[in-house]
C-alpha positions as CSV (number, residue, x, y, z in Angstrom):
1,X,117.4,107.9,90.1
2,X,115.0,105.0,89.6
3,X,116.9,102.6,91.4
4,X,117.4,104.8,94.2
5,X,113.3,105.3,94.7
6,X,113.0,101.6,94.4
7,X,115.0,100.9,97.3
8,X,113.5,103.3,99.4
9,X,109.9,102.2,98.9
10,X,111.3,98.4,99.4
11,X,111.2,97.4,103.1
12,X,114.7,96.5,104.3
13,X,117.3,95.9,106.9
14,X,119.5,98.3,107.1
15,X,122.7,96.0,105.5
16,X,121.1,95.4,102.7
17,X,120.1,98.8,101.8
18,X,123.8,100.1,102.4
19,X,124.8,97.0,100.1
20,X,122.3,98.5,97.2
21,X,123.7,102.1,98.0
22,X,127.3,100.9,97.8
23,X,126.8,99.3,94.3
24,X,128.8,100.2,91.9
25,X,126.6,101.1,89.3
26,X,123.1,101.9,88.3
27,X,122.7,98.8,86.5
28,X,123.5,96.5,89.3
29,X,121.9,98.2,91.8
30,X,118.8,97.4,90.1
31,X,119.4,93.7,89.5
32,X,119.9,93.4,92.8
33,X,116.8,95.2,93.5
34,X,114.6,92.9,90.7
35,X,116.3,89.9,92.8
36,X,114.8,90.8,96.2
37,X,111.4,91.7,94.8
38,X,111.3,88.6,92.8
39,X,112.3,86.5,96.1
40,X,109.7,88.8,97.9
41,X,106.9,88.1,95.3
42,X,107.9,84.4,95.2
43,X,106.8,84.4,99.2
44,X,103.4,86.2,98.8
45,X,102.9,84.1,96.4
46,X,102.4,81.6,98.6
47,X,101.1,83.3,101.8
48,X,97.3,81.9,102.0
49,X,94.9,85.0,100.9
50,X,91.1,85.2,102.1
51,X,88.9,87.8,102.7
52,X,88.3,89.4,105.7
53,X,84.3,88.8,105.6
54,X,84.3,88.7,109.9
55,X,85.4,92.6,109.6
56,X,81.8,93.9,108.3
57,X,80.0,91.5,110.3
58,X,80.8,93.0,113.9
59,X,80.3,96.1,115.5
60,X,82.5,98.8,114.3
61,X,84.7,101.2,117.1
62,X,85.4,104.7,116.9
63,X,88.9,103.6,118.3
């Protein structure tokens, strides 16, 4: 059940979600899952990260 929920909170094309439905056990499933996050962490990892300080210092929209 766990590796189903971790594949539908994961943001994927639709082949690779059909490849982790069609495998053939729980336990691969979620290797397969841990080896996408871990690629996925490895990218935000290094995506730069700043704060947004120009968002408080302009006038705010009700849009």
């Amino acid at each position: 059940m766990v590796s189903y929920l971790v594949a539908a909170a994961m943001m994927l094309d639709t082949p690779t979600k059909q490849r982790l439905l069609q495998a053939p056990d729980t336990a691969s499933r979620l290797r397969d899952e841990l080896k996408l996050l871990r690629a996925e962490t490895a990218v935000i990892r290094h995506l730069p990260s700043l704060p947004a300080v120009d968002l408080t210092r302009g006038p705010t929209s009700q849009n």
